[in-house]
ZAMARGU-4260 file (C-alpha; in steps of 0.2 Angstrom, whole numbers, plus 5000, padded with zeros to 4 digits):
<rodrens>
0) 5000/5000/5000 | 5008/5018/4996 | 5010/5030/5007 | 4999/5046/5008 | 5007/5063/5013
5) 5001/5072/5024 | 4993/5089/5015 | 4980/5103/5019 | 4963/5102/5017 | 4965/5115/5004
10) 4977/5105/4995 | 4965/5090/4996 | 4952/5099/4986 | 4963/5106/4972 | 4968/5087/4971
15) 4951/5083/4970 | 4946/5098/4958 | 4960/5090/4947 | 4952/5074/4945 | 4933/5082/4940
20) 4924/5085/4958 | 4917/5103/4959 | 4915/5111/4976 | 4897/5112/4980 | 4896/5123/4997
25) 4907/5123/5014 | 4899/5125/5029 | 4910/5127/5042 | 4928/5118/5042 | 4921/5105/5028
30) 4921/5108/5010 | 4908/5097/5002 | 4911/5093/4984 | 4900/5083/4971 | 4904/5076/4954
35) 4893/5073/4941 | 4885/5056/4935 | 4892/5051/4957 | 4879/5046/4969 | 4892/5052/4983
40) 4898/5068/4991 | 4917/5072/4998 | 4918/5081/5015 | 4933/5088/5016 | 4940/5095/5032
45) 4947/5113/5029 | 4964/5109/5042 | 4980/5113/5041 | 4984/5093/5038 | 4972/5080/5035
50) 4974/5063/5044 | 4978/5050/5033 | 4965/5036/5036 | 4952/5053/5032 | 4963/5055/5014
55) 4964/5035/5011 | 4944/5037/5015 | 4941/5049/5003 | 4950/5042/4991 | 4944/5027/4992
60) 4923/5035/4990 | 4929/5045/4976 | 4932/5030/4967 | 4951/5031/4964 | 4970/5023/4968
65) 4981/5031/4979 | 4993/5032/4962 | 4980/5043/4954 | 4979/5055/4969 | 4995/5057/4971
70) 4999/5061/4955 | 4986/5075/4956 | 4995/5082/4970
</rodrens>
């Protein structure tokens, strides 16, 4: 299993812009991002780092490998 870095929140949704997801509205410290033609939603804590079992999570509902992510970083 690859390693993830750990990366802002911020960082996590320009990866995630990247790769197609659209940021639908924040509230709070969560962004939540949609994607068309996806039943599921991303909430993505806005923190200065992310944990990493909450990245491999995200990554994992958005339907993509830890390779593809990290090449979007």
């Amino acid at each position: 299993m690859p390693s993830l870095p750990v990366i802002s929140g911020r960082k996590t949704v320009r990866a995630f812009e990247s790769l197609g997801w659209q940021i639908a509205r924040q509230r709070g410290s969560h962004i939540i991002m949609i994607k068309d033609g996806e039943m599921t939603t991303l909430s993505i804590p806005d923190h200065k780092e992310v944990a990493r079992g909450t990245l491999r999570s995200l990554i994992r509902t958005a339907g993509i490998t830890v390779d593809e992510f990290c090449g979007q970083i």
